[in-house]
TORMISE-865281 format. One record per residue (C-alpha): y, x, z; residue number from 1; residue in one letter. Coordinates in steps of 0.5 Angstrom, whole numbers, plus 500, padded with zeros to 3 digits. Last residue first. Example, Ala and Ser with C-alpha at 12.3 -4.5 7.8 and 13.67 -1.06 7.14 Angstrom:
<sites>
  yy  xx  zz vexfi gudo
 498 527 514     2    S
 491 525 516     1    A
</sites>
This chain:
<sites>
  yy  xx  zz vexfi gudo
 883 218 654    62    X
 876 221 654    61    X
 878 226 661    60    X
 878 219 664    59    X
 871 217 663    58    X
 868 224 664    57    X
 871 224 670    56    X
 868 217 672    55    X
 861 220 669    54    X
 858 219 664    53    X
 850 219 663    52    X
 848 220 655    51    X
 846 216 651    50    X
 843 219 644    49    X
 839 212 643    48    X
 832 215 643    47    X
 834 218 649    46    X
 837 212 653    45    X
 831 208 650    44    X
 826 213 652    43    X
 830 213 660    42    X
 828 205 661    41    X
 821 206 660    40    X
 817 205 652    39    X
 811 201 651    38    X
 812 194 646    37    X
 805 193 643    36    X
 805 186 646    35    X
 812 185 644    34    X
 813 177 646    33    X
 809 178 652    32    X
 814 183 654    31    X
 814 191 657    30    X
 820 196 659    29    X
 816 200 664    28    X
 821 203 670    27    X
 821 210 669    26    X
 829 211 670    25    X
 832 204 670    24    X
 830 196 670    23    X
 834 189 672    22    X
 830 183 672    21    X
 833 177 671    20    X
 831 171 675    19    X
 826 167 672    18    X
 824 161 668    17    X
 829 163 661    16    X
 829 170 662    15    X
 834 175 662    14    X
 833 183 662    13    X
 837 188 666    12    X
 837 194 663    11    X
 839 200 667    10    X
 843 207 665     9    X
 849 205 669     8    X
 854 208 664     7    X
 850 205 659     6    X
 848 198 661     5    X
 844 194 656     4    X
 843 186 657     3    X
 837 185 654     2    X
 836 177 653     1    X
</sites>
């Protein structure tokens, strides 16, 4: 399972036998299920349209 932090920008993934792995920036985002899967932390949050907010940010929303 890949829980997906937009505020932090990082992706922790969970694995059944392991401690989880918490991801960001350049880090490569790679699995043996996907053996073709090649994209870093920072290509999702682009692809995504996710930018990088801040608290002020937050609060200026409401």
């Amino acid at each position: 399972m890949w829980l997906i932090d937009a505020q932090a920008k990082s992706i922790t993934i969970f694995y059944p036998d392991a401690a989880p792995q918490t991801k960001r920036g350049e880090d490569s985002l790679e699995d043996e299920l996907l053996p073709d899967l090649k994209l870093t932390v920072t290509q999702v949050f682009q692809q995504a349209g996710i930018k990088h907010s801040t608290q002020s940010d937050n609060f200026n929303d409401k």
